[in-house]
VOBA-1610 file (N, C-alpha, C; in pm, whole numbers, padded with zeros to 5 digits, always signed):
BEGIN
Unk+13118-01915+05408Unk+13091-01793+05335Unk+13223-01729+05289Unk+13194-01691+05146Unk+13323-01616+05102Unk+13390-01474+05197Unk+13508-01478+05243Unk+13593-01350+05253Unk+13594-01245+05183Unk+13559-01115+05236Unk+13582-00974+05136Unk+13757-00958+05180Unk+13724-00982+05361Unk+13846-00918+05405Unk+13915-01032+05485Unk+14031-01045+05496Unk+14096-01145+05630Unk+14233-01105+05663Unk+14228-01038+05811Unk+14321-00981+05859Unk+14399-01036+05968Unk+14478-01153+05994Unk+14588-01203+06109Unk+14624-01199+06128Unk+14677-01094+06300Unk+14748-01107+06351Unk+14828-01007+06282Unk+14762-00847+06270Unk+14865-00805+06208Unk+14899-00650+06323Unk+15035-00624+06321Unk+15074-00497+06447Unk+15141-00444+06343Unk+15150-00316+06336Unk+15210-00193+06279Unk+15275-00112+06385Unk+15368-00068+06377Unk+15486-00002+06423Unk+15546+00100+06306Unk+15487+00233+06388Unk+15552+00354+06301Unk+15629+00424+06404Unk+15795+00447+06355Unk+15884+00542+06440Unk+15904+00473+06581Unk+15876+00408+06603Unk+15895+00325+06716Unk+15761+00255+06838Unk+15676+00367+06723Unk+15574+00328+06831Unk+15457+00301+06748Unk+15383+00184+06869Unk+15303+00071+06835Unk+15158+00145+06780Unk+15115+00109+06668Unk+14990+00214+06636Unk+14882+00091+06613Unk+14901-00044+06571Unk+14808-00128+06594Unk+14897-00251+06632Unk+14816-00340+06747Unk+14852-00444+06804Unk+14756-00576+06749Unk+14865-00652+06733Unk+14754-00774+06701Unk+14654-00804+06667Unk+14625-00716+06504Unk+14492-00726+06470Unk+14410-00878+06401Unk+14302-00895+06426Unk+14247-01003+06345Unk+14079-00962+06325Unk+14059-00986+06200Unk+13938-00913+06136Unk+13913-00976+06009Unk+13807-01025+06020Unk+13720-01102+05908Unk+13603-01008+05854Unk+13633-00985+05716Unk+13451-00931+05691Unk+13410-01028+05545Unk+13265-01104+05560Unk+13219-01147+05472Unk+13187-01047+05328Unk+13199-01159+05203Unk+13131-01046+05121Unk+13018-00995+05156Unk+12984-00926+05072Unk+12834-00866+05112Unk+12818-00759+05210Unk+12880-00803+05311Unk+12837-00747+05472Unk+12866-00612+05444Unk+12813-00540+05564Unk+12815-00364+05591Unk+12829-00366+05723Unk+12994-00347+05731Unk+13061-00334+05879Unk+13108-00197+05860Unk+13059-00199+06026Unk+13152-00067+06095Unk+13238-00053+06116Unk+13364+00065+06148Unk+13438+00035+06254Unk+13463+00203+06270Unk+13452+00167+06421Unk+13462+00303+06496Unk+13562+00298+06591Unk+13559+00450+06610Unk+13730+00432+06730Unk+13739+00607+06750Unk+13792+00646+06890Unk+13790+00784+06954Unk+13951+00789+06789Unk+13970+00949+06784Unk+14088+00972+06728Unk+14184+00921+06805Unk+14268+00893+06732Unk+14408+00819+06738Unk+14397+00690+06775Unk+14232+00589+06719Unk+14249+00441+06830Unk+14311+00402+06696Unk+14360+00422+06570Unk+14364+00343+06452Unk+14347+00320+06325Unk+14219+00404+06289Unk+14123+00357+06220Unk+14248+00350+06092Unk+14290+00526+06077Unk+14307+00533+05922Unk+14451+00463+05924Unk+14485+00409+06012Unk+14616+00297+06026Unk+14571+00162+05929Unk+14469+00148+06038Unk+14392+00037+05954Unk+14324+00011+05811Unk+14305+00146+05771Unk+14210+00138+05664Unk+14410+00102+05564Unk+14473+00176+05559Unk+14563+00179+05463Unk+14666+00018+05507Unk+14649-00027+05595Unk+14653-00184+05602Unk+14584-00230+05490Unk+14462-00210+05510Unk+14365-00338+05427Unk+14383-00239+05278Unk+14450-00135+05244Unk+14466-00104+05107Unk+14606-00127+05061Unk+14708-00163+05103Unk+14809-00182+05110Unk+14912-00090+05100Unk+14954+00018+05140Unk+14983+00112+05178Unk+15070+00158+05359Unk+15045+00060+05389Unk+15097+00016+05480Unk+15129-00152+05513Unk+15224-00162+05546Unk+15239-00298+05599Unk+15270-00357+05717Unk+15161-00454+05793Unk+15228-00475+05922Unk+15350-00605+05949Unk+15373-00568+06061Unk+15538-00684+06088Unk+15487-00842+06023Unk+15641-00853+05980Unk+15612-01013+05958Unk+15581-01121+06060Unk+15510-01206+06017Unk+15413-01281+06072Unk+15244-01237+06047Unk+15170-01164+05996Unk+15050-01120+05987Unk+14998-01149+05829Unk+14905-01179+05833Unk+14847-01223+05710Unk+14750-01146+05658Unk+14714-01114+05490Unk+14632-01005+05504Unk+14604-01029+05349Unk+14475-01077+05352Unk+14403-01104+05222Unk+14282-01005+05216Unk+14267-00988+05047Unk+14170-00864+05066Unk+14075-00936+04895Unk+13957-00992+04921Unk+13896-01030+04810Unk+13976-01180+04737Unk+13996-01202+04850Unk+14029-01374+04773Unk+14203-01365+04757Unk+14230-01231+04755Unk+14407-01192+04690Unk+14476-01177+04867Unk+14611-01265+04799Unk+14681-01276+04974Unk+14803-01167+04901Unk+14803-01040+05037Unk+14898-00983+05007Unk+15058-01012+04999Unk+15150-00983+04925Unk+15262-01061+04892Unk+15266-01120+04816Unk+15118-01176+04755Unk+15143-01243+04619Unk+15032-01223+04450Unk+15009-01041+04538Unk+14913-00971+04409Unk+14984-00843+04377Unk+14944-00821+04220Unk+14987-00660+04212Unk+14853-00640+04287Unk+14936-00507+04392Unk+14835-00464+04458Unk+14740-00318+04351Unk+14842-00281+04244Unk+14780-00136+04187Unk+14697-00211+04085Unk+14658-00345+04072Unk+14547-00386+04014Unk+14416-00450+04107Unk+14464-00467+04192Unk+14355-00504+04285Unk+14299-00394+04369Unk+14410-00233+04371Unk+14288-00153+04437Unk+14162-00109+04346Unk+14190-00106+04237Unk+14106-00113+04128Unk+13959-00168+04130Unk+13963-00276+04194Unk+13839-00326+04255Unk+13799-00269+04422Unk+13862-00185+04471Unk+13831-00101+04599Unk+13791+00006+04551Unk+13688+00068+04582Unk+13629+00192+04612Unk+13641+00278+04724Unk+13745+00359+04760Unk+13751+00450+04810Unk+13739+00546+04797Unk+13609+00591+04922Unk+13591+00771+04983Unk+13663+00806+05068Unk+13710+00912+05084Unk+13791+00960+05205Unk+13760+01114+05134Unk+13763+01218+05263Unk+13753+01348+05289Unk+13905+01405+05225Unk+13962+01330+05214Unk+14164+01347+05231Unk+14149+01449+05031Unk+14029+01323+04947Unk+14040+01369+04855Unk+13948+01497+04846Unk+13907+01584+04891Unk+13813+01723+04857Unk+13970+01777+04829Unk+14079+01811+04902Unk+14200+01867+04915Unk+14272+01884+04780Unk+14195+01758+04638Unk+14277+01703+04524Unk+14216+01756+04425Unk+14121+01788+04443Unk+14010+01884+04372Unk+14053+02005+04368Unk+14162+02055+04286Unk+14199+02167+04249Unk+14112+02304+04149Unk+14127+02240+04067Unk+14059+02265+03943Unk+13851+02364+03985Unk+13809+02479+04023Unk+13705+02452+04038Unk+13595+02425+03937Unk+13657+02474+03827Unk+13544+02460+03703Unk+13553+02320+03664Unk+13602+02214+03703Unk+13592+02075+03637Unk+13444+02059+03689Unk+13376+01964+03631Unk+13199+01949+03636Unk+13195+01802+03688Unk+13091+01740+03765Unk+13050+01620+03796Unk+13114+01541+03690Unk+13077+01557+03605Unk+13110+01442+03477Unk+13294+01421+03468Unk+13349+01545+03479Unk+13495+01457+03493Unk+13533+01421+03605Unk+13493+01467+03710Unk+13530+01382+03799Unk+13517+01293+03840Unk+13403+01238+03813Unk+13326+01079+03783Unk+13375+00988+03706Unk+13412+01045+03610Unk+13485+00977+03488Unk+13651+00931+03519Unk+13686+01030+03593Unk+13866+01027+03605Unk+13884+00914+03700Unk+13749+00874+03753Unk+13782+00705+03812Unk+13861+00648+03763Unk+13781+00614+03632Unk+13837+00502+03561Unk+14040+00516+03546Unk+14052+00630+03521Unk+14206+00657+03518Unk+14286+00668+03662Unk+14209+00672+03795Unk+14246+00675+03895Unk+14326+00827+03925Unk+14267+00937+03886Unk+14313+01071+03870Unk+14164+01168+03938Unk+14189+01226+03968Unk+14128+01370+04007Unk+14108+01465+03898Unk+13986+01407+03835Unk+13961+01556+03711Unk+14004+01420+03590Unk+13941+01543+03472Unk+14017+01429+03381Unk+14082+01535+03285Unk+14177+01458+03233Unk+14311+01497+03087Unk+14252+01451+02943Unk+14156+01401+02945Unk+14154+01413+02818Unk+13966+01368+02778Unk+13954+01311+02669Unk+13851+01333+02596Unk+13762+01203+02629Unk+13601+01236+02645Unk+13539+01132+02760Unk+13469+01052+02627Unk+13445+00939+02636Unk+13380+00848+02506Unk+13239+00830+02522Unk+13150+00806+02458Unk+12995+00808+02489Unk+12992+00684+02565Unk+13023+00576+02641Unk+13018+00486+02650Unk+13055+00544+02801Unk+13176+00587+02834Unk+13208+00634+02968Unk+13072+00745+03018Unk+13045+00835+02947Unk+12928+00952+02982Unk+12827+00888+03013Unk+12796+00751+02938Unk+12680+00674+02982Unk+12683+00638+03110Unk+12759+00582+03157Unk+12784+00509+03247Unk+12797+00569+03368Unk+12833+00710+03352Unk+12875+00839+03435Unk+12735+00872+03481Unk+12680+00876+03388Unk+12494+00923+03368Unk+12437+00848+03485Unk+12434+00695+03434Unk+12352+00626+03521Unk+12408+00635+03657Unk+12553+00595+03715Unk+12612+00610+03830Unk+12530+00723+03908Unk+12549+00829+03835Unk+12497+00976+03921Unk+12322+00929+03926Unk+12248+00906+03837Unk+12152+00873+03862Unk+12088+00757+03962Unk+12160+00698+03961Unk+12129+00605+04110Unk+12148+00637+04216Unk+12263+00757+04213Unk+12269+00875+04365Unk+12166+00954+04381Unk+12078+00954+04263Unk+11989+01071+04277Unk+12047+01209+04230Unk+12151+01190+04174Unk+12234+01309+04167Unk+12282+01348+03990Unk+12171+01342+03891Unk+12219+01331+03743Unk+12218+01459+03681Unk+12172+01576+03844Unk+12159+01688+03751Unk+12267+01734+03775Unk+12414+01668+03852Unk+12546+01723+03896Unk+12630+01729+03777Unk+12568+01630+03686Unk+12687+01567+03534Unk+12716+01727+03516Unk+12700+01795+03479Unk+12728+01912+03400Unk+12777+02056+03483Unk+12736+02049+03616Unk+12725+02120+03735Unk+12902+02143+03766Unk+12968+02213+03754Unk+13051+02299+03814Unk+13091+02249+03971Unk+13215+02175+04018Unk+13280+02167+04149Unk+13293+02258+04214Unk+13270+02407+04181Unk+13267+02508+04286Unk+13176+02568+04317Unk+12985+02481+04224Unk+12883+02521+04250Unk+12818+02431+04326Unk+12877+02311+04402Unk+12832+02246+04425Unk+12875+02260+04612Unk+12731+02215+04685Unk+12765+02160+04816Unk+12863+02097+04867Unk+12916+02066+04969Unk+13015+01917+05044Unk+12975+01841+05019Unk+12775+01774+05050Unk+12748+01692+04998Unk+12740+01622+04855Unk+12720+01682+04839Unk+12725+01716+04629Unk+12787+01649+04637Unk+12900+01705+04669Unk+13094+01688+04655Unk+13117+01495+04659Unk+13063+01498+04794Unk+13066+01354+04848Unk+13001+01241+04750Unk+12892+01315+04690Unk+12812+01206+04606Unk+12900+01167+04458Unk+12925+01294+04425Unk+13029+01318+04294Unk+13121+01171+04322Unk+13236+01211+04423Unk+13347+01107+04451Unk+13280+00973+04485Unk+13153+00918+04508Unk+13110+00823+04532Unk+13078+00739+04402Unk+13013+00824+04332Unk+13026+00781+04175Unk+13149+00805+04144Unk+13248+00883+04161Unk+13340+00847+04097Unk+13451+00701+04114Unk+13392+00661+04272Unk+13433+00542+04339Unk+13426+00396+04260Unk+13249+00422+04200Unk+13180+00333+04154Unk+13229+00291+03985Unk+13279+00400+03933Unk+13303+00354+03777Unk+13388+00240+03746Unk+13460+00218+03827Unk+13588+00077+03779Unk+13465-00053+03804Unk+13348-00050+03945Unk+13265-00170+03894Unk+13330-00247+04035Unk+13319-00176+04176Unk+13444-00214+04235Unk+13352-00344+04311Unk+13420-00419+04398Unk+13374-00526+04501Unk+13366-00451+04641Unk+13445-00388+04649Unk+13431-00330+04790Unk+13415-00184+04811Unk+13326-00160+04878Unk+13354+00034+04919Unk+13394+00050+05058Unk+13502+00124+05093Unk+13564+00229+05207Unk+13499+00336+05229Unk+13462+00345+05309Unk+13407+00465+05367Unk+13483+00600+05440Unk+13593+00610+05453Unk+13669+00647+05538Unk+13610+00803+05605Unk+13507+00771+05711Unk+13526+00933+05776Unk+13429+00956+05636Unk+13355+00978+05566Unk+13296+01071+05484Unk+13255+01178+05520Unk+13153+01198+05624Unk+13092+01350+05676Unk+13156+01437+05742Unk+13301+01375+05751Unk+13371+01473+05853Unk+13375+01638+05904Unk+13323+01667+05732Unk+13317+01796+05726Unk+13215+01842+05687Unk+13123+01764+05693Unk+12969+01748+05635Unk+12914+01873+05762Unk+12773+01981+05723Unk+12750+02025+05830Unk+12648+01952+05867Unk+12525+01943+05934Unk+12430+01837+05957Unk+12362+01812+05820Unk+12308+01874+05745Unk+12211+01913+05649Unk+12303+01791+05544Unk+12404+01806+05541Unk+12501+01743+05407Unk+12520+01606+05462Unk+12510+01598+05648Unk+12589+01464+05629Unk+12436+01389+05603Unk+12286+01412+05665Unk+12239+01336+05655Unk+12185+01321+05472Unk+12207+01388+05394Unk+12246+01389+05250Unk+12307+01249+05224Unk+12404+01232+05282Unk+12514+01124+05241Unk+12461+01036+05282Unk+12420+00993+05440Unk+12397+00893+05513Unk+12255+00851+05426Unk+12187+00903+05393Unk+12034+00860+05320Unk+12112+00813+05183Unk+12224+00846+05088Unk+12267+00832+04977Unk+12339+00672+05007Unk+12446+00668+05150Unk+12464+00556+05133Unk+12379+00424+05171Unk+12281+00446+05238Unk+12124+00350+05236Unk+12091+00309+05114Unk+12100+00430+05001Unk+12009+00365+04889Unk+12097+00300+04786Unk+12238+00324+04810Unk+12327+00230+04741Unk+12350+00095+04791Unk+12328+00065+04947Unk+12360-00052+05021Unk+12236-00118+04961Unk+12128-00055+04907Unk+12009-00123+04924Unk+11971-00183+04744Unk+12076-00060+04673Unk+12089-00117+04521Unk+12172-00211+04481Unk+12302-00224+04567Unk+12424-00311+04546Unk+12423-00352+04646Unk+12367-00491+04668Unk+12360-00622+04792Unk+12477-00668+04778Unk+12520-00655+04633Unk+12640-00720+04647Unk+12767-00683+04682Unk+12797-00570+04712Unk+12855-00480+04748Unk+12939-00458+04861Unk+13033-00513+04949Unk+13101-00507+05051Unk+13118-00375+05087Unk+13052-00323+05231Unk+13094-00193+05227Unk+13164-00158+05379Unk+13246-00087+05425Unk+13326-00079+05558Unk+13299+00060+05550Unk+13279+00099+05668Unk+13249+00266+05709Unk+13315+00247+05841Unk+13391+00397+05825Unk+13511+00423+05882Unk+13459+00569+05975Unk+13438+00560+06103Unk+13383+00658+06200Unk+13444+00687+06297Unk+13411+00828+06389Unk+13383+00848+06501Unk+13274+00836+06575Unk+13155+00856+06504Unk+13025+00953+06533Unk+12936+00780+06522Unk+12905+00787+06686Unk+12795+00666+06652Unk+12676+00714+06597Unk+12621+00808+06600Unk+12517+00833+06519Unk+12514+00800+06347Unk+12621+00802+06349Unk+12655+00836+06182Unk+12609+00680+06088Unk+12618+00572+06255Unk+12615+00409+06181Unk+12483+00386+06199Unk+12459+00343+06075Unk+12341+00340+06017Unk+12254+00190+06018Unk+12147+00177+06033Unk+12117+00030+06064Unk+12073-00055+06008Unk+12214-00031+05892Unk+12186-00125+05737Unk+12338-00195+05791Unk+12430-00144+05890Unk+12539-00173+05951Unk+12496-00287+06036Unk+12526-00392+06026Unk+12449-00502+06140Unk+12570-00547+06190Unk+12736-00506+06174Unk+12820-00597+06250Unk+12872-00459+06253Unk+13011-00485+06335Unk+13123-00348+06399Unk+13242-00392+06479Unk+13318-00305+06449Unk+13418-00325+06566Unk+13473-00196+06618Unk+13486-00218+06728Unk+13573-00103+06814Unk+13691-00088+06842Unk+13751+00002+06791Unk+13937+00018+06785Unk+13975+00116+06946Unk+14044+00064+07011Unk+14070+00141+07103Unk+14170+00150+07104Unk+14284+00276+07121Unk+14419+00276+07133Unk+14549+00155+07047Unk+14469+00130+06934Unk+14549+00019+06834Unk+14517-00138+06864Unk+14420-00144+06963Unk+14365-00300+06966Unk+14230-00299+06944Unk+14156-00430+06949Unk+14022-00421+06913Unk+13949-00457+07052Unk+13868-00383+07111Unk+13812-00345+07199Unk+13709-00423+07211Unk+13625-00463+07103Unk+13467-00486+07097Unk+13469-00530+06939Unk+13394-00671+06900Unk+13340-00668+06776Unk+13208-00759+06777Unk+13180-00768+06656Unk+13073-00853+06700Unk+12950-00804+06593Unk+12794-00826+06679Unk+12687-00759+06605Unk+12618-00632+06625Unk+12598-00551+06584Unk+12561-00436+06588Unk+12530-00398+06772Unk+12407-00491+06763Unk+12346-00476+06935Unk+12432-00492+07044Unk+12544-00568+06989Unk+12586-00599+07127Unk+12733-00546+07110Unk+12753-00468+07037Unk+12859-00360+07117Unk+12866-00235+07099Unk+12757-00218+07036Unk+12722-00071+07070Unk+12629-00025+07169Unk+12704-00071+07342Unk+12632-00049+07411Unk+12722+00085+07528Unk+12610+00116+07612Unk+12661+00230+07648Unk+12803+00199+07718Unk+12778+00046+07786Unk+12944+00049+07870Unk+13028+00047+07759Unk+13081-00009+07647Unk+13130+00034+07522Unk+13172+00169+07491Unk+13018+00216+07475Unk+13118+00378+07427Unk+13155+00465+07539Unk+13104+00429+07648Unk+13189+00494+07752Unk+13338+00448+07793Unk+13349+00339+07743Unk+13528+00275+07770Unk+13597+00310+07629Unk+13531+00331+07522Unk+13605+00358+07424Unk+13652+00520+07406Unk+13564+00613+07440Unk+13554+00725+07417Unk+13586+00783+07558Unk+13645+00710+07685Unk+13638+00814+07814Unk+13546+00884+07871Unk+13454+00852+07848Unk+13363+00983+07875Unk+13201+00903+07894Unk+13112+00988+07999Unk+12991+00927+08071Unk+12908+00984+07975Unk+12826+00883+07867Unk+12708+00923+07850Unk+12580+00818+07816Unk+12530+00874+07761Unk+12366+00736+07746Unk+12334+00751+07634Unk+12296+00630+07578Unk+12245+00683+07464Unk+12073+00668+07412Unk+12074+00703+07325Unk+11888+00717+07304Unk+11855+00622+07137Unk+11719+00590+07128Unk+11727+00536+06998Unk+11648+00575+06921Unk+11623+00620+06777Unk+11532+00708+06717Unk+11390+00612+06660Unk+11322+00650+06581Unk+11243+00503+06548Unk+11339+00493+06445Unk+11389+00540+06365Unk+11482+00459+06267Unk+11587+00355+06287Unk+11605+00331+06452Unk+11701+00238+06446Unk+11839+00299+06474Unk+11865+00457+06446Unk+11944+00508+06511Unk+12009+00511+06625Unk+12115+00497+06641Unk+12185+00599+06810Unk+12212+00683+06827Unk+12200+00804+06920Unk+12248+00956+06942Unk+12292+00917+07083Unk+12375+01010+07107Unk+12472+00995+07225Unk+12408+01100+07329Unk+12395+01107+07444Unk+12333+01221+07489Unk+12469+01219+07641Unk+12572+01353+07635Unk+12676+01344+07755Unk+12599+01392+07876Unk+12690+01302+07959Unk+12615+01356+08101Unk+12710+01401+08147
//
């Protein structure tokens, strides 16, 4: 089966100290992997590994969609990555810019857009938001809009380049309940429109992994703790060694996990 991702053997060292050890991580196309980890096991170490933005010591190998790093422009190959991250609400200056440019400023890899949108881009803007469920945002005002909103906006705006892979990084972070499960139902019905679609979601919150997620891994303190298939490491001795802490967990009929501390 084709590679989305292939990661060997790679350790990062910032300032002297070790932030990931010996990583190795395979994700097929297609697939919808997790990866979870208490703060500080890694994650967003890792995520800017596999975007290239970081680099780990020599000796580690690190291909992303068929492209071996070291021997791609990487500012054409993130182009085919779709990244969400919370990092961008912060870039969103502007409040009167509307769904539609910010959707649009994909394509330019900008926040907002500078200049004049073509019927061909608005189309395309149209349908994107409309497959979120979200087409009445095109025109809608960034400072009239929810977090979730917000989240759906940058998700289409993720989607306009036509990417192979989506990042998830942390999305609900700041979601209040009402918004994150907004998102979490939004990214179901995209996993479920684009099969083809490689998608990695980037967590704390086991609840948050959803059980369209059938593989995962667990980052603990810069190594990998646990990977595998959904069932079998998201079990309670798991998140009690990952997270420190005694609890149990429960399962919803959806297939969910909620954590319940004891």
């Amino acid at each position: 089966m084709m590679k989305a991702l292939s990661i060997q053997n790679a350790t990062v060292r910032l300032e002297g100290k070790t932030i990931l050890r010996e990583i190795t991580w395979e994700v097929n196309v297609g697939e919808r992997y997790f990866l979870l980890g208490a703060n500080g096991a890694g994650k967003t170490t890792l995520v800017k590994v596999i975007t290239g933005f970081l680099w780990p010591l020599y000796g580690a190998k690190v291909e992303l969609l068929g492209k071996k790093f070291g021997e791609v422009n990487l500012l054409e190959l993130r182009k085919q990555i779709a990244w969400v991250s919370p990092m961008m609400h912060q870039w969103m200056t502007n409040p009167q810019w509307t769904g539609k440019e910010i959707v649009i400023s994909g394509i330019d890899s900008t926040i907002g857009l500078y200049r004049k949108v073509t019927e061909t881009e608005l189309a395309q803007a149209t349908e994107l938001l409309r497959l979120l469920r979200a087409e009445h945002l095109l025109n809608q005002p960034l400072r009239t809009m929810s977090s979730g909103e917000q989240v759906k906006v940058l998700i289409a705006r993720a989607l306009m380049t036509e990417p192979q892979m989506m990042i998830l990084d942390e999305p609900s972070v700041y979601l209040d309940v009402t918004g994150r499960e907004f998102l979490l139902r939004t990214i179901e019905e995209l996993a479920r429109k684009r099969p083809e679609l490689t998608i990695l979601f980037i967590t704390q919150r086991i609840e948050d992994i959803l059980p369209i997620f059938e593989r995962g891994m667990i980052l603990k303190q810069g190594e990998i703790m646990a990977a595998g298939w959904r069932e079998e490491i998201l079990t309670e001795e798991n998140l009690k060694k990952a997270f420190e802490m005694e609890l149990r967990l429960t399962r919803t009929r959806s297939g969910r996990l909620w954590t319940v501390i004891e």
